[in-house]
N, C-alpha and C positions, 0 to 999 in steps of 0.2 A: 357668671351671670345667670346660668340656665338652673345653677340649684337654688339661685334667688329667688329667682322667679318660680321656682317649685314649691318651693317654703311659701312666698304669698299665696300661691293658690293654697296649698295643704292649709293653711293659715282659715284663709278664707269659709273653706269648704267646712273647716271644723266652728267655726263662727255664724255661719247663715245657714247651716244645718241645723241647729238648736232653735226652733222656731216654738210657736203656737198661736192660736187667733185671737187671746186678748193681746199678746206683745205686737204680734200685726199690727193692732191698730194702736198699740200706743209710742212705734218706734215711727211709725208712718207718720202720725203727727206731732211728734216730736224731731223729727226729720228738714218740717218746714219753718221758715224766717219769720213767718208770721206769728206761730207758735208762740215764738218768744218776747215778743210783744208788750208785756209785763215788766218783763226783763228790762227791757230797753228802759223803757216809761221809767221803772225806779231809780236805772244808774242815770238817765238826765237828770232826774229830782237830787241824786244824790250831788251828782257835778254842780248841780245849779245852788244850793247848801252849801258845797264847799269854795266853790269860785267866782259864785253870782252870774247872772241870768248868761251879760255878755261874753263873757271869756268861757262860761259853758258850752253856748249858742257856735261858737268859733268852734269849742274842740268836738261838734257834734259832727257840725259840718266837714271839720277834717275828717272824721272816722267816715265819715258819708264818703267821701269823695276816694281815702285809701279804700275805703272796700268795694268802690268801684273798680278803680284803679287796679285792683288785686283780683277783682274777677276777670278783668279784660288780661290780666297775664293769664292766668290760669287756662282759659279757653284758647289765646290766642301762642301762645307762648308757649306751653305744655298740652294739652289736648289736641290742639290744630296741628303740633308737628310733630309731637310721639307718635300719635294713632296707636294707640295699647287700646285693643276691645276693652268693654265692659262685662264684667264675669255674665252676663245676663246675656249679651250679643255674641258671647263667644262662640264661634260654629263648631267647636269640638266637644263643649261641655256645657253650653248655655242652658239645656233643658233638665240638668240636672238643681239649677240654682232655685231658691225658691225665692220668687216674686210675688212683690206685695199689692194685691189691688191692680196686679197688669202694668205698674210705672218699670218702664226700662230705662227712662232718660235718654239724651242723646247715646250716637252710636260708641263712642270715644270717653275713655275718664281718668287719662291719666294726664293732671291730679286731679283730687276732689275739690271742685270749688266750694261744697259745702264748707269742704275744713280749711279751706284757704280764705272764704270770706268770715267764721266764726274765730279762728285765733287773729285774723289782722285787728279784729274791732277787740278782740280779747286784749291784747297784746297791750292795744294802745288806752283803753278805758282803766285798763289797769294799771299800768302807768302815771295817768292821769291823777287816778286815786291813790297810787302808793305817794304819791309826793305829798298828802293831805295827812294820810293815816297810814300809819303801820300794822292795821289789823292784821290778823293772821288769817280771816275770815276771807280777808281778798285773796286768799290761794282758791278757795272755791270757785270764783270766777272759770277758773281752767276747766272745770266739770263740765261746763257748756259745752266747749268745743270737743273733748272728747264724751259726749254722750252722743253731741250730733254725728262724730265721725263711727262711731257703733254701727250709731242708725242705718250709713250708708253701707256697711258692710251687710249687716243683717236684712236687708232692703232688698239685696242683690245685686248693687249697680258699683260699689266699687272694690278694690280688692285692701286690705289692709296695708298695701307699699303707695297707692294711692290716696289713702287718708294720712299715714304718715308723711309722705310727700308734700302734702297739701298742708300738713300743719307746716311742717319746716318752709315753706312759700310765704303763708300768711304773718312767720315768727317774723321772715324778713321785713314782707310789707307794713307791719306793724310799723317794726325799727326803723323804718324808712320814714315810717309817718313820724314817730319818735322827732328822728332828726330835724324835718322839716317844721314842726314845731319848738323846735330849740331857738330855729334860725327866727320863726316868725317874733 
């Protein structure tokens, strides 16, 4: 476990090390939900194309309610009872990480809810779509969540076993939404 956790720090350190001040500000806002916003806007247009307004309106609302549901694990479930600092609060090497604009986030981040709330809606919009179209194009979708999971590494707030973590969390809550949609 202790050369695990050395490999993610070394990981880390060789990741948010590689900085400079246009990427600052373009991981910083790319970092945020709101960001993506566009994003969203097209895949409802696209849902709403291929399944009409109601049964869009439904599978909106699920992804609404798993990526709630997937953030209240994440904090509550993983964060509130790991207690893993964040590379940023860590009191042995915190001052060596660089931070962007002063955001440390809370004290705790293992996992990332960034990456736990972007692959569950990933998981499950894509899903949605694959059962329409077979594009190959819907593999891009995944690009989201691993840029945003980047972000938080490069940001300073989480370590990269953290962002992996968090995607493996979100893959499930996805598939949970999956399920739960079958039943419906």
């Amino acid at each position: 476990m202790e050369n695990l956790e050395k490999w993610d720090i070394d990981l880390f350190f060789a990741l948010n090390s590689r900085h400079n001040v246009f990427f600052d500000h373009v991981f910083y806002y790319l970092s945020h939900g709101l960001t993506w916003i566009p994003v969203y806007i097209l895949l409802v247009y696209v849902l709403i194309k291929f399944y009409g307004l109601k049964t869009a309106l439904m599978q909106v609302a699920l992804v609404g309610v798993m990526v709630g549901l997937a953030d209240l694990v994440s904090v509550y479930a993983f964060k509130n009872t790991v207690c893993r600092y964040r590379p940023c609060h860590n009191v042995t090497y915190g001052q060596l990480v660089h931070i962007v604009f002063e955001h440390k986030g809370g004290m705790f981040g293992f996992v990332s809810s960034h990456a736990v709330n972007f692959m569950t809606w990933t998981v499950l919009v894509f899903w949605f779509l694959r059962q329409k179209t077979r594009s190959k194009w819907l593999w891009a979708m995944f690009l989201i969540p691993l840029i945003v999971g980047y972000t938080r590494i490069y940001l300073g707030v989480h370590y990269p076993g953290d962002v992996a973590a968090g995607f493996a969390v979100g893959g499930v809550m996805g598939l949970l939404g999956i399920l739960i949609w079958k039943r419906l």
